[in-house]
N, C-alpha and C positions, 0 to 999 in steps of 0.2 A: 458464550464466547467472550472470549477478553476484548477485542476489537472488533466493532461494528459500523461499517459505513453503507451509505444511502449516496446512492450513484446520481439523486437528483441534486442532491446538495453540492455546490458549486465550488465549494471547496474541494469535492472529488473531482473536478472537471476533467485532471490530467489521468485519470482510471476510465474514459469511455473510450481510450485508444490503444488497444495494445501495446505494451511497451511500457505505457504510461506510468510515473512511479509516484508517489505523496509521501513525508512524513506526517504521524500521527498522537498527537500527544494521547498518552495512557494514563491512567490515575495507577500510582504503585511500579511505574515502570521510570527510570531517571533519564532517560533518552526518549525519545519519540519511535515509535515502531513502523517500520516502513515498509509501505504495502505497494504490492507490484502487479498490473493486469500482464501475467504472460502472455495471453491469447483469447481471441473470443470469449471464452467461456472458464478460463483458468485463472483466479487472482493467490497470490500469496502474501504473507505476512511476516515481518522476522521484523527481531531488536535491531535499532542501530548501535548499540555497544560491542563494540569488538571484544574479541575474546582472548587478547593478547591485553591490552595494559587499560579497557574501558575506555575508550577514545571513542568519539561518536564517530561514526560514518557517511562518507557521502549517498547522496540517492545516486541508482545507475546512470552513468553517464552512456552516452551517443553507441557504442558498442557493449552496453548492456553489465559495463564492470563497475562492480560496488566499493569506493578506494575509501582507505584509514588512511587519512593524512599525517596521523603521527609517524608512523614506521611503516608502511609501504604493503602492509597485506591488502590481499585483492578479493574479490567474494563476485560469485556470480549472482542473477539476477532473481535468484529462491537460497542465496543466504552462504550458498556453500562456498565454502573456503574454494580457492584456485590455488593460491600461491603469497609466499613472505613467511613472517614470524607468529600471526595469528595462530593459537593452539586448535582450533578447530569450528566447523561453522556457526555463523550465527544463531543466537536463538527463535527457534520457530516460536510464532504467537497464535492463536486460534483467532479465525478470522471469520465474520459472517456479513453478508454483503447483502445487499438490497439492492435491486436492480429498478430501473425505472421503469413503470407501469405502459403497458402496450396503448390504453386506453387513455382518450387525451382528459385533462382533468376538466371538469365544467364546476359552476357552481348550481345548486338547486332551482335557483332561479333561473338559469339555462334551460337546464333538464324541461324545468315544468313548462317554461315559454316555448320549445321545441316539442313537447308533445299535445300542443293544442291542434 
């Protein structure tokens, strides 16, 4: 996958909420890729480069609209164009995610002192 993130890492913090949105620096990509927890169990991934003149984009604001401040195109919160002069949706990124382990973490020397 091109983008990989780890939901324990604290810099994901804003992906353990629905809604939640990050940019992500990519090696090979000139924008940061920004990634979005739609729901429980749904996260997506797209470019912040617009697809009208290369402007970076904002992360979704408060009703979930993704704005180019250059010239006024709008994108929903998985990429896709709504409305303005952008030619068409953003680019999807492959995205693989890591989820925080159910099991609380100990160290060995827990482990072995707890099963005396």
């Amino acid at each position: 996958s091109e983008v990989s993130i780890d939901l324990d890492d604290p810099r994901y913090a804003a992906l353990l909420e629905p809604g939640g949105a990050v940019k992500v620096a990519v090696e090979g990509y000139t924008y940061p890729v920004i990634v979005v927890r739609l729901d429980a169990e749904t996260f997506t991934a797209f470019s912040s480069c617009c697809t009208h003149w290369g402007c970076e984009v904002e992360l979704p604001d408060e009703e979930g609209i993704v704005h180019c401040l250059c010239h006024a195109s709008r994108f929903d919160t998985e990429g896709k164009l709504l409305d303005g002069v952008a030619f068409s949706d953003l680019l999807q990124v492959e995205l693989e995610v890591q989820a925080p382990t159910a099991v609380q973490r100990k160290s060995w020397g827990q482990v072995k002192k707890g099963s005396t």
